[in-house]
C-alpha positions as CSV (number, residue, x, y, z in Angstrom):
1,X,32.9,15.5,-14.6
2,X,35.4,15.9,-11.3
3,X,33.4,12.8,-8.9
4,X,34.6,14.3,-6.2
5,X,32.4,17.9,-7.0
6,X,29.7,15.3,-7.2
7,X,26.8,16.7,-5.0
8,X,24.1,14.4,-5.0
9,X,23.7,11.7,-2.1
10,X,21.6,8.7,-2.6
11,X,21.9,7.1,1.0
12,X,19.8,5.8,3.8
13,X,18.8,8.8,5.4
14,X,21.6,11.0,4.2
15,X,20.5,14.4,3.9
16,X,19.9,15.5,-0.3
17,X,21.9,19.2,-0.9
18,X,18.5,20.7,-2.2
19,X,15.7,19.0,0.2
20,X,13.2,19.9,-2.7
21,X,9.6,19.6,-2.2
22,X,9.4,19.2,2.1
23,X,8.9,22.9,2.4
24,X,5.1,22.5,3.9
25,X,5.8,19.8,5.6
26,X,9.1,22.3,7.8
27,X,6.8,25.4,7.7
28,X,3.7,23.4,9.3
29,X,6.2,21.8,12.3
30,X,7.8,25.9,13.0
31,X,4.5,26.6,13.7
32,X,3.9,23.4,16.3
33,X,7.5,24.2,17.6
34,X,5.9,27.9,18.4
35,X,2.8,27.0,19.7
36,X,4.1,24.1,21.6
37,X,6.3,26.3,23.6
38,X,4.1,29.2,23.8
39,X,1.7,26.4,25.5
40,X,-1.0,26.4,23.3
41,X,-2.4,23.6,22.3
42,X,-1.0,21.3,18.8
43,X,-0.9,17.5,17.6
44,X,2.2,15.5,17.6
45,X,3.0,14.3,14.0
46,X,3.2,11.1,11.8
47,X,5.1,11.1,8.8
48,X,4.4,8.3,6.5
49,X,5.4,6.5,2.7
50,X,6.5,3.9,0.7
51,X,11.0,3.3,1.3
52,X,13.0,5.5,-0.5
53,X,11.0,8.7,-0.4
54,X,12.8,10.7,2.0
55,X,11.2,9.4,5.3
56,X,14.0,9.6,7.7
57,X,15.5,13.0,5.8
58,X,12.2,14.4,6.7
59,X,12.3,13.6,10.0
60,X,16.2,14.7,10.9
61,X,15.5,18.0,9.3
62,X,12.2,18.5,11.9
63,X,14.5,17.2,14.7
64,X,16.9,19.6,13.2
65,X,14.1,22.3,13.4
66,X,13.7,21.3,17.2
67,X,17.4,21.8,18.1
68,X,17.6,25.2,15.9
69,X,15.2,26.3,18.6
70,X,16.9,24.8,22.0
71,X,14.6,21.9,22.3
72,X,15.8,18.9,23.9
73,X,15.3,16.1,21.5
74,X,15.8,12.7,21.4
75,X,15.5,10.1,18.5
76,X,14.9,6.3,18.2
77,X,14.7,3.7,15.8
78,X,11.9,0.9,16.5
79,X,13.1,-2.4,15.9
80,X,10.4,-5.3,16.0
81,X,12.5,-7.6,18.0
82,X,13.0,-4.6,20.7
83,X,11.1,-3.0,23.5
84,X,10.8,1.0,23.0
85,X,11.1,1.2,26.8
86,X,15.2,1.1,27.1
87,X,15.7,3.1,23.5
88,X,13.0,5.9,24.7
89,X,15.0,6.1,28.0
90,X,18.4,6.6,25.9
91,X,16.4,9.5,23.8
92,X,15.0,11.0,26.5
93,X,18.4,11.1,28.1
94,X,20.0,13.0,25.0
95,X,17.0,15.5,25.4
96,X,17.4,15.9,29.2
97,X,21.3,16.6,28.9
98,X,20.7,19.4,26.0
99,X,18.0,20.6,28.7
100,X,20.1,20.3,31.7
101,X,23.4,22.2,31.4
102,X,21.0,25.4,30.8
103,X,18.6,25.1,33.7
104,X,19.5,27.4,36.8
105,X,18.3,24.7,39.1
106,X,20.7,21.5,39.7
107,X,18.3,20.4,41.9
108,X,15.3,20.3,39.9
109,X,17.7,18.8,36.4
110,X,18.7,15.8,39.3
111,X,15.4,14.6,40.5
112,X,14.5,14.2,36.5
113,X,17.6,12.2,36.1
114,X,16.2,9.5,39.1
115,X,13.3,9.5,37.5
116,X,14.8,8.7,34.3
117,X,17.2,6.1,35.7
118,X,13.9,4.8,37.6
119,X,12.5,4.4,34.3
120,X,15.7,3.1,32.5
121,X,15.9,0.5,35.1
122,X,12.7,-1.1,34.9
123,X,13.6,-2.7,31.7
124,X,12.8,-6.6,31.5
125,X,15.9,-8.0,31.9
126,X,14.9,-10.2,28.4
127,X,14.6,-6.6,26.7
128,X,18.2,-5.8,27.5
129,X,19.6,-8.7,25.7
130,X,22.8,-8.2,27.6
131,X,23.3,-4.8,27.5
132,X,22.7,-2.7,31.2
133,X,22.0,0.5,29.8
134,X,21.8,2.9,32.4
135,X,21.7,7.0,32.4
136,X,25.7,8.2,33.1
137,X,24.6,9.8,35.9
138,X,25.8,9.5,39.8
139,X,22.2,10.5,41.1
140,X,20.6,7.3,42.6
141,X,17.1,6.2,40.9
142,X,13.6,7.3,42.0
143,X,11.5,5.2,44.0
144,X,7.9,5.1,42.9
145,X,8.5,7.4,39.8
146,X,8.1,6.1,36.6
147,X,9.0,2.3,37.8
148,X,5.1,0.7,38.0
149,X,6.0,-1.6,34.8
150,X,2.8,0.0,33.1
151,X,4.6,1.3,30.2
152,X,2.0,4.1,29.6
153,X,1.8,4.8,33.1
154,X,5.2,5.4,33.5
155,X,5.8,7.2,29.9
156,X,3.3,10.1,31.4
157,X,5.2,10.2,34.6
158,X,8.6,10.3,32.5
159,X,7.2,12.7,29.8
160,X,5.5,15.0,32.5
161,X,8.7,15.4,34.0
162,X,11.0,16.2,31.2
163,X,8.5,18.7,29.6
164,X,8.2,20.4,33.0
165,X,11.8,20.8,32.7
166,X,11.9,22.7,29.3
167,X,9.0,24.6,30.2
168,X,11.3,26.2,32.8
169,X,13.4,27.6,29.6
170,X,10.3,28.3,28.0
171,X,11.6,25.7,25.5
172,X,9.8,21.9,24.6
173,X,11.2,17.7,24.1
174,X,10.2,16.2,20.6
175,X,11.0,12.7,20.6
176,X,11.7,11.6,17.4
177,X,10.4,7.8,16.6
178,X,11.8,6.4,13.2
179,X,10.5,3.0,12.0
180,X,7.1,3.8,13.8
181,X,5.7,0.5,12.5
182,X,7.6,-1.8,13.9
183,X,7.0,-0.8,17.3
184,X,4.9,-3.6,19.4
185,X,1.0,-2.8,19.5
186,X,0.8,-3.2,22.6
187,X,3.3,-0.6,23.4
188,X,2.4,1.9,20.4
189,X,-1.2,1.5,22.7
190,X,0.7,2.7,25.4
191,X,3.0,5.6,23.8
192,X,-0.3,6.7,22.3
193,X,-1.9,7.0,25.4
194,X,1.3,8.9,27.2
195,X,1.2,11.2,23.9
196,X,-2.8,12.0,24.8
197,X,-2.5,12.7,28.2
198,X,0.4,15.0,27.9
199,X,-1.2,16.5,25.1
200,X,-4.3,17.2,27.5
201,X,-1.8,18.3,29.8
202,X,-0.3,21.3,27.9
203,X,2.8,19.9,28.5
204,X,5.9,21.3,25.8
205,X,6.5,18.0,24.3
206,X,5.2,16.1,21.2
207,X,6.2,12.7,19.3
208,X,7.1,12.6,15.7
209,X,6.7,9.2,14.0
210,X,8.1,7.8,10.7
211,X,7.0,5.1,9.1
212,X,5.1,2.6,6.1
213,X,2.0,3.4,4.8
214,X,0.4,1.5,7.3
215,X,1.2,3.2,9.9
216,X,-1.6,5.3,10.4
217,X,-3.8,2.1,10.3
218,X,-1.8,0.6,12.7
219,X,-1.8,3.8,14.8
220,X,-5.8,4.0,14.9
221,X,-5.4,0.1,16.0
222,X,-3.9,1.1,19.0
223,X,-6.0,3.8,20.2
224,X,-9.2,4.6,18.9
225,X,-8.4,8.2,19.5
226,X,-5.4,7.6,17.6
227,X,-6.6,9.5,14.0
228,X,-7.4,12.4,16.2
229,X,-4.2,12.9,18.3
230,X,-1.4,13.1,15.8
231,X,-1.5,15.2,11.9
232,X,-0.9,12.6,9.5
233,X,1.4,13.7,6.8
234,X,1.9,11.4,3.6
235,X,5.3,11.5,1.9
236,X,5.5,10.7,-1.6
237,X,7.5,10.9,-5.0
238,X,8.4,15.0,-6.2
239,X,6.4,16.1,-8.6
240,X,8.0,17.2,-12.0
241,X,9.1,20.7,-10.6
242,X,10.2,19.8,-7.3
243,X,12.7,16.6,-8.9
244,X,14.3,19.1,-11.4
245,X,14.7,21.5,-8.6
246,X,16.4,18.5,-6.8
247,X,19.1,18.4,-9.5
248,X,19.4,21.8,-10.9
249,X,19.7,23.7,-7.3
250,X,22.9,21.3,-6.4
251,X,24.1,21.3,-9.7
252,X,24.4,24.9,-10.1
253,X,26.6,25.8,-7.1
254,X,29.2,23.9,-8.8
255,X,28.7,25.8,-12.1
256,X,26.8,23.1,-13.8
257,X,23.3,23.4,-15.8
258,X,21.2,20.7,-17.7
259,X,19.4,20.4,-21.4
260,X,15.9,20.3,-20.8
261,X,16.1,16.5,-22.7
262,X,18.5,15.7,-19.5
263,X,15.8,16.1,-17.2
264,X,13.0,14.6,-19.3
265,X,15.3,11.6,-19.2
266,X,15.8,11.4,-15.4
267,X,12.2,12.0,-14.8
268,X,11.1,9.4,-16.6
269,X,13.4,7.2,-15.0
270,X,12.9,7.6,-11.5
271,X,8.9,9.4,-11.2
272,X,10.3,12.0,-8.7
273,X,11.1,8.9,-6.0
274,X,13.9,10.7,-4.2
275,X,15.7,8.3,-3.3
276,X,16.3,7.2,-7.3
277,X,16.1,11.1,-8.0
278,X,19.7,11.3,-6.2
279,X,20.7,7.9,-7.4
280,X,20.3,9.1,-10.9
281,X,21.6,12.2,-10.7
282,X,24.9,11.1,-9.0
283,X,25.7,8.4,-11.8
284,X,24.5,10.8,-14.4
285,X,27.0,13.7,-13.0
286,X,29.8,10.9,-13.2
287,X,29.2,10.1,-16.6
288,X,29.0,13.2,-18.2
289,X,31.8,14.8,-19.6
290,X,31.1,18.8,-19.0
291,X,28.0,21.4,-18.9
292,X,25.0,21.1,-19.7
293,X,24.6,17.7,-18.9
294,X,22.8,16.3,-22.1
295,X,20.2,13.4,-22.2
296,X,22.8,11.0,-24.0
297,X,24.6,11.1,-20.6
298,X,21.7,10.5,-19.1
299,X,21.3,7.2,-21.2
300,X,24.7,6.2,-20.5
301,X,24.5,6.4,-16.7
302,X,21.1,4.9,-16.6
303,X,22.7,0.8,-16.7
304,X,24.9,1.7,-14.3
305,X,22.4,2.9,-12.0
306,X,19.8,0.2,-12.1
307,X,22.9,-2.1,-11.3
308,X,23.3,-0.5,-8.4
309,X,19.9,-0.3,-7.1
310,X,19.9,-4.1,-8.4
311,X,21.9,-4.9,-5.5
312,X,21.4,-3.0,-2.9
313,X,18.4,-1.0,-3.1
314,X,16.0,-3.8,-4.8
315,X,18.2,-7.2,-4.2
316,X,19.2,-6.9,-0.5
317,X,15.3,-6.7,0.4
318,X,14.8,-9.7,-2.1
319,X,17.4,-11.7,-0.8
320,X,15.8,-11.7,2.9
321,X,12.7,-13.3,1.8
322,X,12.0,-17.3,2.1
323,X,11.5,-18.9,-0.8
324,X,8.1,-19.1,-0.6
325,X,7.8,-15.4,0.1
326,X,9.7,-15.1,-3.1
327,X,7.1,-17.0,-4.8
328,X,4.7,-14.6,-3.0
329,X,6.2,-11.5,-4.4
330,X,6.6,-12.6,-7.8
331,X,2.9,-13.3,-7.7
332,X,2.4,-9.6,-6.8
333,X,4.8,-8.4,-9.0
334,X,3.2,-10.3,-11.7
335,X,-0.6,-9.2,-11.2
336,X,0.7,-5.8,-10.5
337,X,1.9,-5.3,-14.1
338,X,-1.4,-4.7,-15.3
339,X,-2.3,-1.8,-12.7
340,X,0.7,0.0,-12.4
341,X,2.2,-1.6,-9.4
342,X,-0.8,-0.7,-6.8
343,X,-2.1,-3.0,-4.6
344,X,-3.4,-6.6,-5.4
345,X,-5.5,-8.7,-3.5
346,X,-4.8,-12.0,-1.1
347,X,-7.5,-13.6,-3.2
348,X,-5.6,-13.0,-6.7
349,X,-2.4,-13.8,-5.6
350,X,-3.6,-17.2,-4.1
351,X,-5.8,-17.8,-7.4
352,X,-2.4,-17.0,-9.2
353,X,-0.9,-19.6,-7.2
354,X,-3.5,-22.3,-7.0
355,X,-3.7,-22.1,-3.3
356,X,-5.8,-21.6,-0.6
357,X,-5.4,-17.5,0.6
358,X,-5.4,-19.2,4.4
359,X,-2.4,-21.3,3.3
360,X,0.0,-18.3,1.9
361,X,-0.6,-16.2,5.5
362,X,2.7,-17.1,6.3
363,X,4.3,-15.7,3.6
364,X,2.6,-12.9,3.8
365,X,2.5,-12.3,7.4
366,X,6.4,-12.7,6.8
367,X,7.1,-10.5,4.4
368,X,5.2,-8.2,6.5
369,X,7.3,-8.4,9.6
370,X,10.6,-7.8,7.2
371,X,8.9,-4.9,5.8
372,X,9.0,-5.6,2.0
373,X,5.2,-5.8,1.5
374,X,2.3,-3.5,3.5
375,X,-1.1,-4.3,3.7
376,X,-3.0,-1.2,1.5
377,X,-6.3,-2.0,3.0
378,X,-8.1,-5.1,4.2
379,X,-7.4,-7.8,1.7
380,X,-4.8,-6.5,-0.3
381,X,-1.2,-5.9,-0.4
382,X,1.3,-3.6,-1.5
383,X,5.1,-3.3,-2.1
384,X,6.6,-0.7,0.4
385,X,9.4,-0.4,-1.6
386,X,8.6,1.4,-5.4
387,X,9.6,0.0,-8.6
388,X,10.0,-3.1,-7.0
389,X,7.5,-5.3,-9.0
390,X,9.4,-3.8,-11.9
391,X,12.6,-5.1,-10.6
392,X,11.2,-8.4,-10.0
393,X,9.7,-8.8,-13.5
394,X,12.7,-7.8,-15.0
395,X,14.7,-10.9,-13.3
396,X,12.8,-13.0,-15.6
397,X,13.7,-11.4,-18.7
């Protein structure tokens, strides 16, 4: 059929046509959005799952919520080599700016500039890496605002500011924080403790957080607190329902329908992962030759499908690792055939291996830091990435 009708979109973050199975998830934040800014009291939020499952769609389409209702919003990606301190300024600065050129008071939208800039400012020069990021604005920075150095310190002096100024509009801030994870503990400590004391506050303004399943371990690390201050929302695979809706909804605004064997077929190939669901669909939509797709296009797509995901969903991650992280993984993938890809322990995969489980930390600590593997629970380790043991086993066939 005509590729260019084509509706499905398997991409890093890119926004599906039918955003199947999230409707909880965007009727549970209208609510915090109401109550946030009717100042009652409601957690911030932390969205967690495995790569691929819709993550960073999820979050863009609560952001989107945010804006739909005048919020100022900002949005980040955590990077592990990176200090949150200069990327939070730059989100808070989009969030002030949507706030700004609506508040009556120049005044008052100036001295949260300074303070911004004050903030902005006090970014280790080694955090910069070059780059003087500063807010475009002409008013000069605050003194004594936001500029101790005490990240969490001056996060509640920065958030307490900007929220005051929405509250003027009778509006909130949600900064959005993708990549939660790789934030540094130390400062996911400290944006924890900014989020509390606002939160204790009543000020209009709450974090939303994306990231691995460890995340909410790693949150609770942080801040003992931590499990109590944000609602914890697992993302997973579609189930059956919610996939076909995924493919029939887009399908049939262009005048197109399926055979029930069609999305048997796709089902089976991709367990309602969305990411695959839209890879599927869009090779399958290419190879077919009219309506109702049938389940023998289905068959003849598939190859082309796992060659793509070959590369770049599955072999870009693979092609990071060290050779002995490769090793590492292989092991996983290896023990993991006989329990569906879960989560196997240090102690197998360094039995597997004939090592010592103290010798292969580094290969697993690395392949931790790149974000390929997770640790389920103390002692064992996970893919974050699913179908990826499959993938691996496969390379040896």
């Amino acid at each position: 059929m005509d590729p260019i009708r084509n509706p499905y979109a398997p991409g890093a973050g890119q926004r599906p046509p039918e955003l199947a199975g999230r409707d909880r998830e965007l009727a549970q934040f209208e609510v915090t959005l109401e109550r946030v800014a009717a100042g009652r009291p409601e957690r911030s939020m932390v969205v967690s799952g495995l790569r691929g499952v819709g993550k960073t769609v999820l979050l863009n389409a609560l952001r989107g919520q945010a804006v739909n209702r005048a919020w100022g919003t900002g949005k980040i990606e955590a990077r592990p080599d990176q200090s949150v301190r200069l990327p939070i300024a730059q989100a808070v600065h989009a969030a002030v700016r949507e706030l700004g050129h609506r508040h009556r008071d120049p005044d008052r939208v100036d001295a949260v500039a300074g303070v911004l800039k004050s903030f902005a400012q006090r970014t280790e020069l080694k955090d910069r890496k070059g780059f003087r990021w500063n807010p475009p604005s002409d008013v000069p920075a605050t003194k004594g605002r936001a500029d101790s150095g005490d990240l969490e310190l001056d996060l509640i002096e920065l958030f307490t500011d900007v929220a005051d100024l929405a509250r003027d509009l009778g509006v909130g801030v949600g900064l959005f924080v993708d990549e939660m994870q790789d934030v540094a503990p130390a400062e996911l400590a400290a944006l924890c403790g900014a989020v509390h004391e606002i939160s204790q506050q009543g000020s209009p303004l709450v974090v939303v957080g994306a990231g691995l399943p460890h995340l909410p371990v790693a949150l609770a690390a942080s801040k003992s607190y931590a499990e109590r201050l944000f609602r914890y929302v697992a993302v997973d695979r579609l189930p059956r329902e919610m996939a076909d809706r995924a493919w029939l909804v887009p399908a049939a605004e262009e005048g197109v329908s399926y055979e029930q064997d069609a999305l048997d077929a796709l089902y089976a190939l991709t367990d309602g992962y969305p990411y695959f669901v839209q890879a599927y669909g869009k090779v399958t939509w290419d190879a077919a030759v009219g309506s109702p797709i049938r389940g023998a296009d289905v068959a003849e797509a598939a190859p082309e499908a796992e060659a793509e995901l070959g590369v770049g969903f599955f072999g870009a991650r693979y092609e990071r690792a060290t050779p002995a992280e490769r090793d590492y993984m292989r092991t996983m993938a290896d023990l993991g055939a006989n329990n569906g890809d879960e989560s196997v322990t240090t102690a197998e995969v360094a039995k597997a291996l004939g090592r010592k489980p103290q010798s292969l930390s580094p290969a697993r600590d690395g392949l931790i830091k790149k974000g390929l593997v997770y640790s389920a629970e103390r002692g064992a380790v996970a893919f974050t990435v699913p179908h990826f043991g499959k993938f691996l086993r496969a390379q040896r066939t």
